[in-house]
LOTORFI-540020 format. One record per residue (C-alpha): residue in three letters; x, y, z. Coordinates in steps of 0.5 Angstrom, whole numbers, plus 2048, in hexadecimal, padded with zeros to 3 digits. Layout:
BEGIN
ALAXYZ;...
//
This chain:
BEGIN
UNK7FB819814;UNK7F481A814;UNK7F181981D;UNK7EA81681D;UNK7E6813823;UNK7E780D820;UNK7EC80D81B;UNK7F280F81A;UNK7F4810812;UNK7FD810810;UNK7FE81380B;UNK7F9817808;UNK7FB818801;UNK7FC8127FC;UNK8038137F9;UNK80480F7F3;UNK80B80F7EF;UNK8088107E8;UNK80A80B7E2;UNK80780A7DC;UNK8048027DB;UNK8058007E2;UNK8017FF7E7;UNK8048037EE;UNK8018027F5;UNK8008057FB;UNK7FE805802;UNK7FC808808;UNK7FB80580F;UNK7F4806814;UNK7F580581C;UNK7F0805820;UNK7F0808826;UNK7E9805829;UNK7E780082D;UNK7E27FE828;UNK7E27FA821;UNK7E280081C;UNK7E07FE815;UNK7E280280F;UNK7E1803808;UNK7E5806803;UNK7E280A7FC;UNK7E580E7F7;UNK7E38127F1;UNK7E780E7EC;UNK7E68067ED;UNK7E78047E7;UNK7EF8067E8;UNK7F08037EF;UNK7F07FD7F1;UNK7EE7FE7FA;UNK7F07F87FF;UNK7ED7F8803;UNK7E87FC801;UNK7E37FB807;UNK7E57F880E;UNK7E57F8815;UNK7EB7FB819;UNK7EC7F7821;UNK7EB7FB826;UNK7F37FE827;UNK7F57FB821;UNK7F87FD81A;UNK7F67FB813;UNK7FA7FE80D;UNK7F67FF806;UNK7F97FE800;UNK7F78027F9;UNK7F98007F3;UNK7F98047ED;UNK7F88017E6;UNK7FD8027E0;UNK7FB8097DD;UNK7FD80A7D5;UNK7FD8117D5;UNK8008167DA;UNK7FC81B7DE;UNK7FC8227DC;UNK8028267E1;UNK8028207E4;UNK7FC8217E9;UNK7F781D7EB;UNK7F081E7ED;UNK7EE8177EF;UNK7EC8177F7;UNK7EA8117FC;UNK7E4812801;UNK7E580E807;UNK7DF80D80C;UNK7DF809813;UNK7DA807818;UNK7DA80281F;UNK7D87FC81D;UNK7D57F6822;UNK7DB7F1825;UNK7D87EB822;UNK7D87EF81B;UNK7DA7EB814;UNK7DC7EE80D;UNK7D67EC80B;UNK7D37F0810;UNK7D67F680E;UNK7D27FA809;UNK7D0801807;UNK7CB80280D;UNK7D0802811;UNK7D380780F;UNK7CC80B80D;UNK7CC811812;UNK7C4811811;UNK7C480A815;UNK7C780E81B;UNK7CE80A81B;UNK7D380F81D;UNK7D780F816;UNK7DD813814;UNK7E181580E;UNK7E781880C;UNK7E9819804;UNK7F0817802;UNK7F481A7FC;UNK7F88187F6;UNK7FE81A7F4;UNK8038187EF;UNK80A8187F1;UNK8108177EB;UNK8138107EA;UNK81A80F7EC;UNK8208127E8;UNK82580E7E6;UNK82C80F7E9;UNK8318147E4;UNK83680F7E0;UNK83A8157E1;UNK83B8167E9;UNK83980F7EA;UNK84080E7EE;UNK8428147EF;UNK8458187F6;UNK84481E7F8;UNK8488237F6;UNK84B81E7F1;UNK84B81F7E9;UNK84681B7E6;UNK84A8157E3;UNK84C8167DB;UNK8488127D7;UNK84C80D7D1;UNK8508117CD;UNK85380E7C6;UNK8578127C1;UNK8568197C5;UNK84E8187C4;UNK8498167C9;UNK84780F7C8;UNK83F80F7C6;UNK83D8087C7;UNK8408077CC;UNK83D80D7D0;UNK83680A7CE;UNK8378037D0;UNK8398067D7;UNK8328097D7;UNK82E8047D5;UNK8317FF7DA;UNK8308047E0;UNK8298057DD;UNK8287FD7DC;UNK82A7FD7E4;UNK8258027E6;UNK8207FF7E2;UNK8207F97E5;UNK8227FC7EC;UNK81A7FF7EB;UNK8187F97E9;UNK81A7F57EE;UNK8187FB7F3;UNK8117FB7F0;UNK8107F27F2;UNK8127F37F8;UNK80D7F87F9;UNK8087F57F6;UNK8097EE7FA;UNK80A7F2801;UNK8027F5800;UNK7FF7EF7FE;UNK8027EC804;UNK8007F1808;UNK7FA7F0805;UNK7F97E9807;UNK7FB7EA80E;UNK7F57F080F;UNK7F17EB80E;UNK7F37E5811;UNK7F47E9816;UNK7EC7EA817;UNK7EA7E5815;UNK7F07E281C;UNK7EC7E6820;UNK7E57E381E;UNK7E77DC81F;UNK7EA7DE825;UNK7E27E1828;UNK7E07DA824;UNK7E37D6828;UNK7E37D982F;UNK7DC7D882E;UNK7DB7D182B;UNK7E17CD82E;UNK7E27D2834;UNK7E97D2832;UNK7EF7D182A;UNK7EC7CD825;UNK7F17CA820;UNK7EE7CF81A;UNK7F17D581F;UNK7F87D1820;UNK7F87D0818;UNK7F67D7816;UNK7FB7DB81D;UNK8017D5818;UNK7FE7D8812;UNK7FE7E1815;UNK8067DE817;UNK8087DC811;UNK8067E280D;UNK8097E8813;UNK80F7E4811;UNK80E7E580A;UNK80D7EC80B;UNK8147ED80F;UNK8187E980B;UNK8147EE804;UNK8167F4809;
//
C-alpha cells in the first residue's frame, strides 16, 4: 500500500494472469483520507494495450474509488514473462464544487503551485490457472489413485483420453464463466463510481437551488441501489 497525504493506493502492483487472445482485467482501490475533494489522474507508458476507468476523477473526502485496468488481447507472449509496462498516478486537492470537466492537467501541474503527488505502480504477470489433474481429481489422501479402465489386461487408451478432455472442457468453461463474471463486476463497479459522484453533485446542487431532494436525486440514489444490489449479487 503506498500511504500518501492525499491518498492511499492498494495494491500497488497490477497482477494480470496472462492468456493469450484474452483480454484480462485488473484493479486497484484509491482512499482518500482528507477532508478535501482530491482529483486524480492515471497515466501509463503503454496506452495503446490498456484501457483505464476511470482514468481521471475526483475521490470524496473520506471515501473510496476502485479503478479498473483492462489489458488488451495480446497475440504473442512476453519475453520470460516479464513486462515493463507501468502506470503513473498523479493527485491534487481539487475545489468542492469541481466537475470532471473541470478536471484538467493544470491541475495536476506542480509549476501552477497545486500540491501534486505521484506514485508509479508496476506490471506483473502472473500464470493463468491450471486445469485440475484427471489422475488425482477424486482421490484421498493416503489413498492409491483410482486405476484407469482396463480391457484385456491393457490400459484403455481412449477411454483415458476422453477422461481428460472432459476434465479440461469443464476447466475451460470454469474459466470462462470466472472471466465474465469479473468482466460484469468492473463495469458495475465502474457504473457505481460514477454515479456515485455524480450523487454527490446533485446533491450540493440541489441544497443549493430547492434548499432540499429534487426528484433527479431520488432517481439517481434508485439508480446507486440498484447497481450496489447488482455488485452483491455478482459477488
Amino acid at each position: 500500500m503506498s500511504t500518501g497525504e492525499l491518498l492511499n493506493i492498494e495494491p500497488l502492483e497490477l497482477k494480470f494472469p496472462f492468456e493469450l487472445k484474452k483480454q484480462i482485467s485488473c484493479s486497484f482501490q484509491l482512499s482518500n483520507k482528507t477532508e478535501n475533494h482530491v482529483a486524480f489522474k492515471v497515466k501509463t507508458t503503454n496506452p495503446k494495450k490498456y484501457c483505464v476507468r476511470p482514468n481521471t476523477g475526483i475521490v470524496l473526502p473520506r471515501s473510496t474509488c476502485d479503478v479498473i485496468v483492462t489489458m488488451q488481447a495480446q497475440k504473442e507472449p512476453p519475453a520470460d514473462m516479464v513486462c515493463r509496462d507501468k502506470f503513473l498516478l498523479q493527485s491534487a486537492v481539487a475545489s468542492a464544487g469541481a466537475t470532471l470537466k473541470e478536471i484538467t492537467g493544470e491541475v495536476f501541474s506542480k509549476e501552477t503551485g497545486n500540491q501534486v503527488e505521484e506514485c508509479k505502480l508496476k506490471v506483473v504477470y502472473a500464470p493463468p490457472p491450471q486445469p485440475p489433474s484427471p489422475i488425482a481429481e477424486g482421490v484421498e489422501e493416503g489413498a492409491s489413485p483410482r486405476p484407469l479402465m482396463v480391457e484385456n489386461g491393457t490400459l484403455n487408451g481412449s477411454e483415458a483420453s476422453r477422461k481428460f478432455v472432459d476434465s479440461y472442457d469443464r476447466s475451460s468453461e470454469a474459466r470462462s464463466l470466472i472471466s465474465k463474471l469479473t468482466e460484469e463486476k468492473a463495469a458495475a463497479i465502474q457504473h457505481s463510481n460514477r454515479l456515485r459522484q455524480e450523487l454527490e453533485f446533485l446533491k450540493r446542487d440541489s441544497n443549493k437551488s430547492h434548499g432540499g431532494v429534487s426528484i433527479v436525486f431520488v432517481i439517481v440514489f434508485g439508480l446507486l441501489g440498484v447497481v450496489f444490489g447488482y455488485l452483491m449479487k455478482s459477488s
